[in-house]
Residue, then its C-alpha position, 0 to 999 in steps of 0.5 A: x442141284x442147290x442154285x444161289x445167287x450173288x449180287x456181287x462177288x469176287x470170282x463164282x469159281x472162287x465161291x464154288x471151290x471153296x464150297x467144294x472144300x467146305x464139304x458143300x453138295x453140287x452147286x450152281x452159283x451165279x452172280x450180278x458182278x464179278x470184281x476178280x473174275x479169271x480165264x484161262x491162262x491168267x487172264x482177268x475176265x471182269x463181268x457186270x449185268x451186261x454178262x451172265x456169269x455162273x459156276x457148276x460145281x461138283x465132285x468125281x471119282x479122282x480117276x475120271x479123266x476131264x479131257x474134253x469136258x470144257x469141249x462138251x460143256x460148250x457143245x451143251x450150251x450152244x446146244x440149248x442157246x442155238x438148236x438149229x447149229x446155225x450161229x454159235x461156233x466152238x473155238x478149241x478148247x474153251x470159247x464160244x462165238x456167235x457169228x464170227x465174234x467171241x460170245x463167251x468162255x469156259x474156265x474149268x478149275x478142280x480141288x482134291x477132296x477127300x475119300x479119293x475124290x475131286x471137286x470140279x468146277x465149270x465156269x462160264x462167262x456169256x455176254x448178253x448185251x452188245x458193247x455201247x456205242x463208245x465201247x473200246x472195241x480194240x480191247x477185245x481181240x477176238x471181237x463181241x458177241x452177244x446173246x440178245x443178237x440171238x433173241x432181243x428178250x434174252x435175260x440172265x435168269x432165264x438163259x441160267x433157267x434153260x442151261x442148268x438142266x442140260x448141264x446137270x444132265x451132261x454132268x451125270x453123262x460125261x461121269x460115265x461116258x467121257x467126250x466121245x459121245x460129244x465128238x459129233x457135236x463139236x465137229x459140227x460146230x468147230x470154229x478152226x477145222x481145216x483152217x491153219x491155226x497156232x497151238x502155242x508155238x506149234x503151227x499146223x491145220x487143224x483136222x477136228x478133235x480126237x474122242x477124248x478132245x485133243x486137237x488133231x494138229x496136221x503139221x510138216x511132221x505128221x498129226x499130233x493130238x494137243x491137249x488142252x491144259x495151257x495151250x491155247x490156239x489162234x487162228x491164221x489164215x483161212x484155207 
């Protein structure tokens, strides 16, 4: 898989959409400074090199349904950046926490191709330093998590280093396999489970993933299964 690196650009995910449409082969595009970095949900996510921000891209079969690859993809980082499964949580259905905190997020975009194909692109934003001391820290709702809590060493190369072959590999996988095989991992690491939580306007408790990556919403009228797209899901009260 190509790799390249920006020093400055608006959004990797612009840049690797783009390739995709251009015709361009797998890629993994990072970059020193986003200037029009994007979440989900519309949300601006700006990064400089206090962050290792990085795309993957690729393109699939039109018909290989994506539910769950955001929940794989955070199973195989925090995988590779925390083996023992101690510190880094999975909060459905796109973010990371290490200790209790927002370490990072992952944004996943597509563009149809031709020859029924479609391009895929993965974005992930991880902080690597901690917030200076003069930090507005009541911008970040969720809290600030960063890598160097884990290993003081840490740099961007070498966390992009150890993570692009496990992604690569995950890739190759999910084409063939889907979630299921990553239903394990992420209960294990599964931020909401049993706790009351908010998908949407829906409230319920949260009861795990189904194997395609659904929220298992208990709620007064029974389970529902909520899929991912636009919903986003915020914690309540701990049971």
């Amino acid at each position: 898989m190509e790799r390249r690196h920006l020093a400055e650009c608006g959004s990797t995910n612009t840049e690797a959409l783009a390739h995709l449409r251009d015709g361009g082969g797998p890629l993994i595009i990072s970059a020193s400074r986003q200037t029009a970095g994007r979440g989900r949900l519309g949300r601006a996510w700006q990064s400089d090199d206090a962050a290792l921000t990085f795309s993957v891209a690729r393109s699939f079969p039109t018909e290989l349904d994506l539910a769950g690859l955001s929940l794989a993809v955070g199973c195989t980082v925090a995988d590779v950046l925390d083996p023992g499964g101690g510190r880094i949580r999975l909060k459905w259905p796109n973010d990371l926490f290490l200790d209790g905190a927002k370490l990072g997020g992952i944004l996943i975009e597509t563009v149809p191709l031709a020859g029924e194909r479609r391009g895929v692109v993965i974005g992930i934003g991880l902080n690597l330093q901690p917030l200076p001391a003069d930090a507005d820290r009541a911008a970040f709702a969720s809290g600030h998590a960063a890598l160097q809590t884990l290993d003081p060493t840490v740099t961007a190369v070498a966390t992009l280093d150890r993570l692009a072959p496990a992604l690569q590999a995950l890739l190759a996988d999910f084409a063939s396999l889907g979630f299921a095989p990553w239903q394990p991992a992420f209960a294990r690491r599964d931020l909401a489970v049993d706790q009351r939580v908010r998908v949407g306007e829906q409230p319920g408790i949260a009861r795990g993933v189904s194997e395609r990556g659904e929220l298992l919403l208990e709620t007064a009228t029974g389970l529902l299964p909520m899929s991912g797209g636009e919903l986003s899901l915020r914690l309540e009260t701990r049971l």
